[in-house]
C-alpha positions in Angstrom: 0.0 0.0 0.0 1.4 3.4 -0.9 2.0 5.9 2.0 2.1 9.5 2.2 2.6 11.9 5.1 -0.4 14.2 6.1 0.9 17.8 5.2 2.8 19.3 8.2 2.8 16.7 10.7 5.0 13.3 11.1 1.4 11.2 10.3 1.8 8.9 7.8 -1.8 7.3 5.9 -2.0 5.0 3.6 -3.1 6.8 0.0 -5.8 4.4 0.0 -8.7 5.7 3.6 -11.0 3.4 5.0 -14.5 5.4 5.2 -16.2 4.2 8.3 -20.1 5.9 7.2 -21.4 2.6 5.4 -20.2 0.1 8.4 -23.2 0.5 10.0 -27.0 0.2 9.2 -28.6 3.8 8.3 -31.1 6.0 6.0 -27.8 6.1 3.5 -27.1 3.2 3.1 -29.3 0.8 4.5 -28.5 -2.4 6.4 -25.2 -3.7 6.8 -23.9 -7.0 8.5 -21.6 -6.0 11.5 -19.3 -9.1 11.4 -19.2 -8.2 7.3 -18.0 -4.6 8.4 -15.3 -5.9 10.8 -14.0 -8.3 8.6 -13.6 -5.7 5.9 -11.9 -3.3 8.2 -9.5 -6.2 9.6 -8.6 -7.1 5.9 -7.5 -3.7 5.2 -5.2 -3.8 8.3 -3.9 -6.7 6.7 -3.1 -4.9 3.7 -1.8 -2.3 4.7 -4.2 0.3 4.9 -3.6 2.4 8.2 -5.9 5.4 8.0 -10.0 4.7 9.4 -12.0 7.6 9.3 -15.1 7.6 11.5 -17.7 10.9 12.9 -19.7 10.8 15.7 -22.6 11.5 13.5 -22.2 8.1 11.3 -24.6 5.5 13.1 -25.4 8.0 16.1 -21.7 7.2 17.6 -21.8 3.3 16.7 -19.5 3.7 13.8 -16.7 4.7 16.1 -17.6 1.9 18.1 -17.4 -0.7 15.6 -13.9 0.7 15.2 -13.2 0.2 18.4 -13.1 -3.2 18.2 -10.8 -3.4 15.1 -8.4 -1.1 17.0 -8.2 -2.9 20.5 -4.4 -4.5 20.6 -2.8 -2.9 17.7 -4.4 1.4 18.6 -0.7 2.1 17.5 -0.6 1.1 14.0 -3.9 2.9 12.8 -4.6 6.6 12.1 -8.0 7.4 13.2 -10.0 10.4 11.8 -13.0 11.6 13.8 -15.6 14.7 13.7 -17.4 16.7 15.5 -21.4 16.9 14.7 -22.5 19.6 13.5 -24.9 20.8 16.1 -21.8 20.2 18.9 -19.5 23.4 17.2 -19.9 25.4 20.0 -16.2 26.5 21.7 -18.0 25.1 24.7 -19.3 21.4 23.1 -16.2 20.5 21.1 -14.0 19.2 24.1 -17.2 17.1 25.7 -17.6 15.8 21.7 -14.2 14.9 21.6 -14.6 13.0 25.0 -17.7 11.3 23.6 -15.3 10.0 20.6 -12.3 9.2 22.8 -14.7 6.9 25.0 -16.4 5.4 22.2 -13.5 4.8 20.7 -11.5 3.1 23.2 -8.4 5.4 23.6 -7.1 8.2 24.7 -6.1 10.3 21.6 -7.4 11.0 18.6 -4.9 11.2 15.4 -7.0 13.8 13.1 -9.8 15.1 14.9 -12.1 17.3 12.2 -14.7 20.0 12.0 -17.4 18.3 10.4 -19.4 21.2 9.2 -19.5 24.8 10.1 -22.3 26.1 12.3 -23.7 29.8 10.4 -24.6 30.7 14.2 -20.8 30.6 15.2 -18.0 32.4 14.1 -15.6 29.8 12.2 -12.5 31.2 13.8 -14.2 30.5 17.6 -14.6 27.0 16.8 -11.1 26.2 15.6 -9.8 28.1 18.8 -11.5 25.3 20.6 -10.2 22.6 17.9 -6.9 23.8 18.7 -7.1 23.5 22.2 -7.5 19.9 21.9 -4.5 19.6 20.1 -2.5 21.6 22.8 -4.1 19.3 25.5 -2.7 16.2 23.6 -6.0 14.8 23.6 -5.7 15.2 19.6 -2.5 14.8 17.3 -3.1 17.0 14.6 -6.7 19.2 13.3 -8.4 19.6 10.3 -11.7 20.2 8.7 -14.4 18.9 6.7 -16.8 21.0 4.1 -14.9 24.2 4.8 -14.8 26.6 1.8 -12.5 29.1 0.9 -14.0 31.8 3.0 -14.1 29.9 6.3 -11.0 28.5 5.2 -9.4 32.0 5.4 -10.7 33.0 8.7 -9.3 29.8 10.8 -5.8 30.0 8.5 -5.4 33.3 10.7 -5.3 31.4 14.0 -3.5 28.4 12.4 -4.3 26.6 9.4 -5.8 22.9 9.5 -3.9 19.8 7.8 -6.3 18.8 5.5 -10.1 19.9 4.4 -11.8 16.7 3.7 -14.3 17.2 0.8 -16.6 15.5 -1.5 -14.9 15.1 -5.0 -15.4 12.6 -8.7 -15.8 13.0 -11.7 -19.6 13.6 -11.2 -18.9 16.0 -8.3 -15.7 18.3 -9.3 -17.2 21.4 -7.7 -14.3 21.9 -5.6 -12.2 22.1 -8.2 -13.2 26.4 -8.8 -12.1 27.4 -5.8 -11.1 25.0 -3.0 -8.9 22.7 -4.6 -6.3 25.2 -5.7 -6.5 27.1 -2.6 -6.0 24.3 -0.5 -2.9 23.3 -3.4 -1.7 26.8 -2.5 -2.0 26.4 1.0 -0.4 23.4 1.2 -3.4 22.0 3.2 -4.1 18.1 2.5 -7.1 17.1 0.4 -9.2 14.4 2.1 -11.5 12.9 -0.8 -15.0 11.4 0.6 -17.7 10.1 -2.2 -14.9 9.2 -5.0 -17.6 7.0 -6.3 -20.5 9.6 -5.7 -22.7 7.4 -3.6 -22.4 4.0 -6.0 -23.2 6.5 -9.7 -19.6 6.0 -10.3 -19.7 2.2 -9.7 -22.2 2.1 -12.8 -25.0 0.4 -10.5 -28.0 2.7 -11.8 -28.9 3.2 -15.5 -31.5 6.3 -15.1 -32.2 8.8 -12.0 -35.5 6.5 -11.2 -33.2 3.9 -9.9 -31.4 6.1 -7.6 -33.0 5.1 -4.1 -34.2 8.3 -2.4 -31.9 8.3 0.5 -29.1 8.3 -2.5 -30.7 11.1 -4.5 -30.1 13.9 -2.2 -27.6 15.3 -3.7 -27.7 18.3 -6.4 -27.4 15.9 -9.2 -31.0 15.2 -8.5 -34.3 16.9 -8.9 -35.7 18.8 -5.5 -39.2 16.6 -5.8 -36.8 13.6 -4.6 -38.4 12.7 -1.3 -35.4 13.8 0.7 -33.8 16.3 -1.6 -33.7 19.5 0.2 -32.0 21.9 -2.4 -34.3 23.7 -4.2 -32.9 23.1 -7.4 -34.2 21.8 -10.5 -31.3 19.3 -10.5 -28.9 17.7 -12.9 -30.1 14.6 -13.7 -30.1 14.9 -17.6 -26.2 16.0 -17.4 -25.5 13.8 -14.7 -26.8 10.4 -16.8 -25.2 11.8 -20.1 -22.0 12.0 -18.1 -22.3 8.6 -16.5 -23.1 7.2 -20.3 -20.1 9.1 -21.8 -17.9 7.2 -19.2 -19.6 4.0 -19.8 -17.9 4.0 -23.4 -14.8 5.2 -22.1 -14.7 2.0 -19.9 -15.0 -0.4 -22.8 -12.4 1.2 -24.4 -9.7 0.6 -22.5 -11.1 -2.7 -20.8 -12.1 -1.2 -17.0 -15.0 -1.1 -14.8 -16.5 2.4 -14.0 -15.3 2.5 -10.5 -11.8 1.0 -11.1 -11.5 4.3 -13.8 -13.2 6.5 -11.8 -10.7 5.8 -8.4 -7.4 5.9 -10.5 -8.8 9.4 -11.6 -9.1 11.0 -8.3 -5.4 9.3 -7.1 -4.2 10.9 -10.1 -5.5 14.4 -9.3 -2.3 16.4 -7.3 -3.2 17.9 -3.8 -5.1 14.7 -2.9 -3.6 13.2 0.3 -5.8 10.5 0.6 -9.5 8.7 -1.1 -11.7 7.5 1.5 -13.7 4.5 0.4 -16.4 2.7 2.0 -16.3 -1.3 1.5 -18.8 -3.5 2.1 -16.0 -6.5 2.1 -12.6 -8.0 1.6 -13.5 -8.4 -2.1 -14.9 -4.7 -2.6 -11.1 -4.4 -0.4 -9.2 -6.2 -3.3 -10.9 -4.4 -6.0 -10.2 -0.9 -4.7 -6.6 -1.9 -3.9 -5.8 -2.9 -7.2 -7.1 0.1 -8.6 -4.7 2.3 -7.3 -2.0 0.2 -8.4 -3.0 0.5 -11.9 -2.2 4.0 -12.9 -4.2 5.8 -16.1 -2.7 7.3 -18.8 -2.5 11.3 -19.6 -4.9 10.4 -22.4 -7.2 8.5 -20.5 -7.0 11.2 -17.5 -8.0 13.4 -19.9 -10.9 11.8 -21.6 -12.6 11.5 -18.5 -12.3 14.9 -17.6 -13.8 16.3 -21.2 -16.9 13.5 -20.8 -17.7 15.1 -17.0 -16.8 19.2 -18.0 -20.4 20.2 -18.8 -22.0 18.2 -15.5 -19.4 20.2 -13.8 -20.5 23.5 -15.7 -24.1 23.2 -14.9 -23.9 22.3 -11.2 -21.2 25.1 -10.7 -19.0 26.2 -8.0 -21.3 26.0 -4.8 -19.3 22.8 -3.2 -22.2 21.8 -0.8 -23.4 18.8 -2.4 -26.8 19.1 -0.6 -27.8 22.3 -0.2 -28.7 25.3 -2.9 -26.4 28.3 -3.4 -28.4 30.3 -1.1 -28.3 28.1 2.1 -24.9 26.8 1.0 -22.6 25.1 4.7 -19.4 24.9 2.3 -18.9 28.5 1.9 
């Protein structure tokens, strides 16, 4: 497994994340087997992957907890991630969320402890203080954020700027790319990639925008009359599925599934420290490894990029994948 360090700190993650959302049974992504989801995390050990991220919002806190029990006996050779919630971004509520986590979690230190969206009620720069102080107390090895656009990005950088801005980003979902992506480039601040496979699209598992369950068509892609849509917008879904078809021929050109192209695309991208991908099992594991062993060409880099340029055109800069421009968190 290829390594990397994240940007100003002695951590070292494996290029390759293990996203800790789908381990457990939600609205998302419906039910999952617990022993399936332990035996996928303990195969990536095995591999070689190092780097678990987890939130305290995935499964109400049981996602943590599932870790747990991958971690007991060998805590020193993984790098957790962990987030505050939301509605916890208060100076006062981050250090009793980060003690929620620690407990949950089993330890006594978290390795990248993460904003996990910014509250509109509370000064950006307030928060971090608080972040920071976690950091000082050792209770937390290093900070970062999630969802945090250029403008909140500039206010915390004043204090201290975070390690890495963990962000939604594919070849269906490139709106980082106006803004954020150089900025954080510039910045020297470590890309974290959720969604490479934007919720299973990029895995080619639905031919039309009817198949998309509800609880994956959320997102701006989709048309606001989705049941749990909550954008306003008239959606993307004509661009989005003219995208996906685009790539479908791209893939039988050069002999490679969707989500094998669409993973070596993201790793190829520079400023990404690591992709986070959520496995269902060791043989999703395998797949996903193998990807990012397999490097693409310039040429096929490029093709990719032309077939997605006009989804990326028509959803536009505003990086919050679930909320309309006017209500926008990633700001």
């Amino acid at each position: 497994m290829k390594m990397t360090t994240i940007p100003n700190t002695g951590i070292d993650v494996s290029t390759l994340a293990f996203g800790c959302w789908g381990i457990t049974s939600d609205f998302h992504w419906g039910s999952r087997d617990e022993e399936e989801s332990l035996s996928a995390m303990r195969a990536a050990i095995d591999t070689g992957i190092n780097f678990f991220d987890t939130a305290e919002a995935y499964g109400d806190g049981n996602s943590e907890r599932l870790l747990a029990k991958v971690a007991e006996g060998r805590r020193d050779k993984l790098v957790i991630a962990s987030k505050v919630k939301a509605d916890s971004m208060h100076p006062d509520e981050i250090p009793k969320a980060c003690e929620r986590s620690l407990e949950r979690l089993g330890t006594d230190y978290i390795d990248l402890y993460q904003t996990h969206w910014t509250d509109p009620n509370i000064p950006a720069a307030d928060s971090w203080e608080a972040m920071l102080r976690l950091k000082e107390q050792g209770k937390v090895r290093a900070v970062g954020v999630c969802n945090m656009g250029v403008g909140h990005l500039a206010e915390v950088c004043g204090r201290e700027k975070p390690v890495t801005d963990q962000l939604p980003y594919n070849l269906l979902w490139r709106c980082i790319e106006h803004e954020i992506l150089p900025k954080c480039r510039e910045q020297e601040i470590g890309v974290l990639v959720y969604s490479p496979l934007m919720h299973g699209l990029l895995a080619d598992n639905y031919k039309s925008a009817a198949e998309v369950p509800d609880g994956r068509a959320r997102s701006r892609h989709f048309n606001t009359e989705r049941k749990l849509a909550r954008h306003g917008e008239a959606g993307c879904e004509e661009e989005t599925f003219a995208a996906i078809g685009s790539l479908r021929e791209i893939c039988k050109s050069v002999d490679r599934s969707m989500a094998d192209l669409a993973l070596a695309w993201i790793a190829a991208q520079p400023g990404i420290t690591s992709v986070i991908v959520g496995v269902r099992n060791k043989e999703q594991l395998a797949e996903n490894i193998k990807t990012l062993e397999r490097q693409l060409s310039a040429d096929v880099i490029q093709q990719l990029t032309k077939a997605t340029d006009a989804l990326n055109l028509a959803l536009g800069p505003n990086a919050d994948m679930w909320q309309g421009a006017a209500d926008a968190r990633v700001c």
